[in-house]
C-alpha positions in Angstrom: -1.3 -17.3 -7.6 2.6 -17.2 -7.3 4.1 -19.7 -5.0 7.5 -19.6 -3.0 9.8 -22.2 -1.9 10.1 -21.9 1.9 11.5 -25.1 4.2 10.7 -26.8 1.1 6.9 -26.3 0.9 5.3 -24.3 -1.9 3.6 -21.4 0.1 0.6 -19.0 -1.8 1.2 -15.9 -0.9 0.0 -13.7 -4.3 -2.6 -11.3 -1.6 -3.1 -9.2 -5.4 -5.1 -12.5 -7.0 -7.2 -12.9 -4.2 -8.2 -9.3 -3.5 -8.9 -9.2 -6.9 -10.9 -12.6 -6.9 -13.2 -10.1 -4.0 -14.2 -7.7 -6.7 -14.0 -9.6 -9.5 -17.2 -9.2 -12.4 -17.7 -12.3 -15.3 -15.7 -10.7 -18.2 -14.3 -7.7 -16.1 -15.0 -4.4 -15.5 -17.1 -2.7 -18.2 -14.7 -0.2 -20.0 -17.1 3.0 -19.7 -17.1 2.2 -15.8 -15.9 4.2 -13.7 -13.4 1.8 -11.2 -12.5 3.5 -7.8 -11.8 0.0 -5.9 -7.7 -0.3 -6.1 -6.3 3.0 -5.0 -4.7 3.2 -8.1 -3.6 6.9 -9.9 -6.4 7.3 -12.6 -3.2 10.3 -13.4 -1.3 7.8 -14.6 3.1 8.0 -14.9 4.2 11.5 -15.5 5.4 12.2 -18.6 9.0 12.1 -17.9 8.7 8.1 -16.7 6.6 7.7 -19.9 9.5 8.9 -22.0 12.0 7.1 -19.8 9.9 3.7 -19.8 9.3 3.9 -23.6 13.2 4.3 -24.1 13.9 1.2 -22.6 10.6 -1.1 -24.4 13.5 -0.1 -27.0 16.0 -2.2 -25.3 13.5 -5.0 -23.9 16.0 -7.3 -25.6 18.3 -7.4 -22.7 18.5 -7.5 -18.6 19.8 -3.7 -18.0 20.7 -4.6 -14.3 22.0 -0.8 -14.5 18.5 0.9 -14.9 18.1 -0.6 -11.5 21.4 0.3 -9.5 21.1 4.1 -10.8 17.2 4.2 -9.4 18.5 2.5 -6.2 21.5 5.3 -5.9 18.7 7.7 -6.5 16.4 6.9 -3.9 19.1 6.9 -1.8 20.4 10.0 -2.1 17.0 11.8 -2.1 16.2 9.9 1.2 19.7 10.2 3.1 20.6 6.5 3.3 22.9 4.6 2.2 22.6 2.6 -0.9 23.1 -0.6 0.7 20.2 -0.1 2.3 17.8 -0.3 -0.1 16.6 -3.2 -2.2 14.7 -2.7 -5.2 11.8 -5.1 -6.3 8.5 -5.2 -8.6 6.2 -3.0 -5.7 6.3 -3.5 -2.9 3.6 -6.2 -2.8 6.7 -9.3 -3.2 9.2 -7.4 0.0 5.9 -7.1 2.2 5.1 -11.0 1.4 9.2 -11.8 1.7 9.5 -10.0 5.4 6.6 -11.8 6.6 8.0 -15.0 5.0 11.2 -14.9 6.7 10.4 -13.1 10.1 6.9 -14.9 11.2 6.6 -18.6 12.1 4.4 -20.7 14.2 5.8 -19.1 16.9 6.5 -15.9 16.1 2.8 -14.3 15.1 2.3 -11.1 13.1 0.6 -8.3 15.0 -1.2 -6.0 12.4 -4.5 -3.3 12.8 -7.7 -4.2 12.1 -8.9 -2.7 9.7 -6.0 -2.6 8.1 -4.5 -4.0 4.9 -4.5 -8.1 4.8 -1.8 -8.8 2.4 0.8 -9.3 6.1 -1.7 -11.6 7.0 -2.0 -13.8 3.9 1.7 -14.2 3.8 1.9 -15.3 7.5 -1.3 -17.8 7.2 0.7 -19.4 4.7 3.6 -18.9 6.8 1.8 -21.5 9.5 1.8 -18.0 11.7 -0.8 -16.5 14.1 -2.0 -12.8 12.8 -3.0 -11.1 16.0 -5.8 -7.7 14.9 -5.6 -4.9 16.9 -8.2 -2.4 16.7 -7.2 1.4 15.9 -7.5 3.9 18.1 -10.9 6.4 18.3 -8.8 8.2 15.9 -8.2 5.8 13.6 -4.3 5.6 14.3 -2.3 2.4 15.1 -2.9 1.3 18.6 1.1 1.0 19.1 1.1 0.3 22.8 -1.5 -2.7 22.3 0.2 -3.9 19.3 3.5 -4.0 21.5 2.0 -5.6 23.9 -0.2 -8.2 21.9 2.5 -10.7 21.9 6.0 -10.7 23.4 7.0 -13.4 20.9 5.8 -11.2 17.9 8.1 -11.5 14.9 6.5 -8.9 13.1 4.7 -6.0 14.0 2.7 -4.2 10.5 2.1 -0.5 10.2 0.2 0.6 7.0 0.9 4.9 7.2 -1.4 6.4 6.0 -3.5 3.1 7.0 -5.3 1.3 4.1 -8.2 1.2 4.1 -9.1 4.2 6.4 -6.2 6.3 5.0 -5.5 7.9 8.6 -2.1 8.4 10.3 -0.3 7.3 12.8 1.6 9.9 14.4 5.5 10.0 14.1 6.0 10.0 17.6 3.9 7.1 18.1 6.4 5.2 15.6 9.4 6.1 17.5 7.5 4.5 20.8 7.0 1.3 19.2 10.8 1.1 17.3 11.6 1.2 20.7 9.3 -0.8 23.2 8.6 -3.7 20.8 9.1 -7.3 21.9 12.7 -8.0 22.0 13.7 -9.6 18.2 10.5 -8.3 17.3 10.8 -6.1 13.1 8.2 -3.0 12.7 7.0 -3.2 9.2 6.3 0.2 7.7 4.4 0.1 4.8 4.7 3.8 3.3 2.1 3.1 0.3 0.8 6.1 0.8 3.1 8.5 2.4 3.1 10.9 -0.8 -0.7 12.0 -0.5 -0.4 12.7 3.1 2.4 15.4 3.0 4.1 13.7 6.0 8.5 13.2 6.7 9.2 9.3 6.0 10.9 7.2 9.0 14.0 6.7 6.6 15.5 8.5 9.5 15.2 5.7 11.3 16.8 3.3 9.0 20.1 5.1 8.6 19.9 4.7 12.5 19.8 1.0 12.1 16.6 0.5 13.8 14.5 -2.9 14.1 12.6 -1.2 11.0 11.9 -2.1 7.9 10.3 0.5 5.3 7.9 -0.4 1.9 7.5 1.9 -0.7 5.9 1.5 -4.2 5.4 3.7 -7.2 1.8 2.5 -7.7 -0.1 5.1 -5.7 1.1 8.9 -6.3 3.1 8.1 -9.4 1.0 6.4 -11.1 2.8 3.4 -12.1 0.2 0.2 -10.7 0.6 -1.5 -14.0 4.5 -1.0 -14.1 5.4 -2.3 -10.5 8.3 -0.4 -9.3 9.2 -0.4 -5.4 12.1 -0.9 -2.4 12.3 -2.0 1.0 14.5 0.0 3.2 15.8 -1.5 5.9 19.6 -2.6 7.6 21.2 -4.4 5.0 21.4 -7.8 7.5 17.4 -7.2 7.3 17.5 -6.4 3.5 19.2 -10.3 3.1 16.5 -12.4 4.7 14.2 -11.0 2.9 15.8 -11.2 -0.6 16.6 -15.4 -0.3 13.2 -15.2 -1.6 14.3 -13.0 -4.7 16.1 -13.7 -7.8 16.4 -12.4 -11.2 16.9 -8.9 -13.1 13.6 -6.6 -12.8 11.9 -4.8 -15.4 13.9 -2.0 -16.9 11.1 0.1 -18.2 9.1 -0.1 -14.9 13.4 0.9 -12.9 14.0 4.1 -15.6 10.2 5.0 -15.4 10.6 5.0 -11.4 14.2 6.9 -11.4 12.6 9.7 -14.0 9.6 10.2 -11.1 11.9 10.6 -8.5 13.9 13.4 -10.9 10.5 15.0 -11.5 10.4 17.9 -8.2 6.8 19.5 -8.9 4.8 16.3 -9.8 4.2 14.6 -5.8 2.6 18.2 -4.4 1.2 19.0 -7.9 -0.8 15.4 -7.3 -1.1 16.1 -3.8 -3.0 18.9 -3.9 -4.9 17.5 -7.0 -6.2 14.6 -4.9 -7.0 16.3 -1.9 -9.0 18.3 -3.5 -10.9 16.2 -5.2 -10.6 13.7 -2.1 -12.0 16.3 0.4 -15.1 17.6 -2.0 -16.3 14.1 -2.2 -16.1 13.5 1.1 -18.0 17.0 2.0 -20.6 16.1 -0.6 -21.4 13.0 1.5 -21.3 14.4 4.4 -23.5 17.1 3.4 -25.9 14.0 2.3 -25.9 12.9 6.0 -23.0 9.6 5.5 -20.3 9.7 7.7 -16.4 9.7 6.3 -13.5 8.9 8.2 -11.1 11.8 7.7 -8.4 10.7 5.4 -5.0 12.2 4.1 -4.6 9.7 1.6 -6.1 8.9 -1.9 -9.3 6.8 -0.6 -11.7 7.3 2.0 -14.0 4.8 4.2 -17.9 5.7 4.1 -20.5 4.6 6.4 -23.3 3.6 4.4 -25.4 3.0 7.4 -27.0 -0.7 5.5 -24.5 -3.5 4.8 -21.6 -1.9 2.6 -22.0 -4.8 0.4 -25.3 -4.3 -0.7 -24.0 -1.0 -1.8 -20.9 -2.1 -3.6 -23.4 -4.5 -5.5 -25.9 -1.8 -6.2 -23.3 0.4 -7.5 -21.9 -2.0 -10.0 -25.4 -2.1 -11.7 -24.8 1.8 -11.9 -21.6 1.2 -13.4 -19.1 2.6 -11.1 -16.5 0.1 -9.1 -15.2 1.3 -5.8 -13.4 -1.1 -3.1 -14.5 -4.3 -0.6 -16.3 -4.3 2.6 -14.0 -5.1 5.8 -15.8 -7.7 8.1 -15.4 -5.5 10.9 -16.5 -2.5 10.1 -19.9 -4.1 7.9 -21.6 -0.7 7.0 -18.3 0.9 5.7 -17.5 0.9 2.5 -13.9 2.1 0.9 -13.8 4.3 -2.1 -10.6 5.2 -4.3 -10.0 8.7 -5.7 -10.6 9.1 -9.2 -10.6 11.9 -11.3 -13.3 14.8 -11.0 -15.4 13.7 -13.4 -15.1 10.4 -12.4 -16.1 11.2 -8.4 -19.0 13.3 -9.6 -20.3 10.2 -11.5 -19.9 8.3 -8.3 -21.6 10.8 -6.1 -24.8 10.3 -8.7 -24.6 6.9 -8.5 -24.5 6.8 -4.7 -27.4 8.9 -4.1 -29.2 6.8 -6.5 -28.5 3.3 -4.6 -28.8 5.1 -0.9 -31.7 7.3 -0.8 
């Protein structure tokens, strides 16, 4: 588990070893599996950051603090904000942890959605500060008007869009109300994981505006690049510099050219789109058909209602050879399953019926 230095105590904050540690198996996952637990891209890089990424293995022998400035101007031309404004980093696992680091305390909680992604959460517990859950909406979107109004001391506020693990949205107009009716001092943290698979305009808007905003992106999800760890925060660069003191040294040159050749590539984010949806949206009719609820998602996993405790089915599953995602406490009978390929989703559709009927 990684530590940071913060007021001179050493804080764990890795939230990727301990998810993993959740789904864990003695000697790891069998390699005829099938494993649909991480929303990862089964798809892979494209071949353009393959090329790109191999080129630089090439020059592994030195820090090539260029690879990153050129994917930094990139990103920042594509998304209409100044340079400055983006910070580049290894995912966008270490800014989410770093924001939370620097803008929570024992007095200033985090306010986040339940169910929602914990990683906010594990930064702030080590942080020493509250994490207020609010539930979502009857559509699954972010309550923003009870997360505004869970704390007026709030330091953080976390929106996951599309929401992990439900992969709903929260509409953009709903955003805007809380950028603006947020407790005074108060950050929004948009995560934008998943953005890609849901077709929808970012809130990089907002950022040029110099909003109370800050904005994650990684390259894990829709380009495929999990293993590679490319991804930025967006924010104000007076936002961007407390959450760097926690930062230092070059990142990795393969995973910067891999990331900057994606962002060149115009077809591949609707290609994959539409490749996951469809694949997303037949699984999900399948089950439906079968009589098990889905919560409608836009994004690149889907929550089932197993109607028995989820875990038992995530158990019975792995004796069938097929991985998919944890249980969230408070939803017990839902279950979250990632996207794989077709072949791999018709595997788990056998297995399912096997373990549920």
């Amino acid at each position: 588990m990684v530590a940071l230095l913060a007021g001179g105590s050493v804080l764990p904050v890795s939230a990727e070893t301990l998810f993993a540690q959740l789904s864990s198996m003695p000697g790891g996952v069998p390699g005829d599996a099938v494993k649909i637990d991480a929303n990862e891209n089964p798809m892979g890089p494209c071949p353009e950051a393959i090329e790109a990424a191999t080129a630089m293995v090439l020059k592994g022998g030195r820090y090539m603090y260029s690879e990153t400035d050129t994917f930094v101007e990139t990103l920042a031309a594509i998304e209409g904000v100044k340079k400055e404004y983006i910070r580049a980093f290894a995912g966008s696992s270490a800014p989410l942890h770093h924001a939370v680091l620097a803008l929570t305390s024992a007095d200033r909680p985090l306010v986040v959605a339940e169910p929602g992604y914990e990683a906010a959460g594990v930064a702030a517990s080590a942080n020493g500060a509250k994490t207020i859950s609010v539930p979502l909406t009857k559509t699954f979107a972010h309550d923003v008007k009870a997360m505004a109004a869970a704390s007026s001391t709030a330091g953080v506020i976390y929106i996951c869009n599309p929401n992990n693990p439900t992969g709903t949205l929260t509409p953009r107009e709903d955003l805007e109300w809380l950028i603006e009716n947020k407790p005074a001092d108060c950050i929004v943290l948009l995560d934008e994981a998943y953005i890609h698979f849901a077709g929808e305009p970012t809130r990089a808007d907002l950022v040029a505006k110099d909003k109370d905003l800050i904005i994650l992106r990684t390259f894990s999800k829709i380009y495929g690049m999990a293993g590679l760890r490319a991804g930025v925060a967006m924010a104000r660069p007076d936002l961007l510099k407390q959450i760097g003191k926690y930062h230092a040294g070059a990142l990795p040159s393969a995973a910067m050219a891999a990331a900057t050749a994606s962002l060149k590539s115009v077809d591949m984010v609707p290609e994959r789109r539409k490749t996951i949806a469809d694949i997303r949206d037949s699984c999900t009719s399948f089950l439906k058909a079968h009589g098990f609820n889905c919560i409608p998602s836009v994004s690149n996993k889907f929550m089932v209602d197993v109607k028995r405790p989820a875990t038992e089915i995530v158990q019975a599953l792995r004796k069938e050879k097929v991985y998919i995602g944890r249980v969230w406490p408070v939803w017990p009978t839902f279950c979250r399953v990632s996207v794989g390929t077709r072949e791999e989703m018709e595997i788990f559709k056998a297995a399912f019926l096997t373990v549920t009927v």
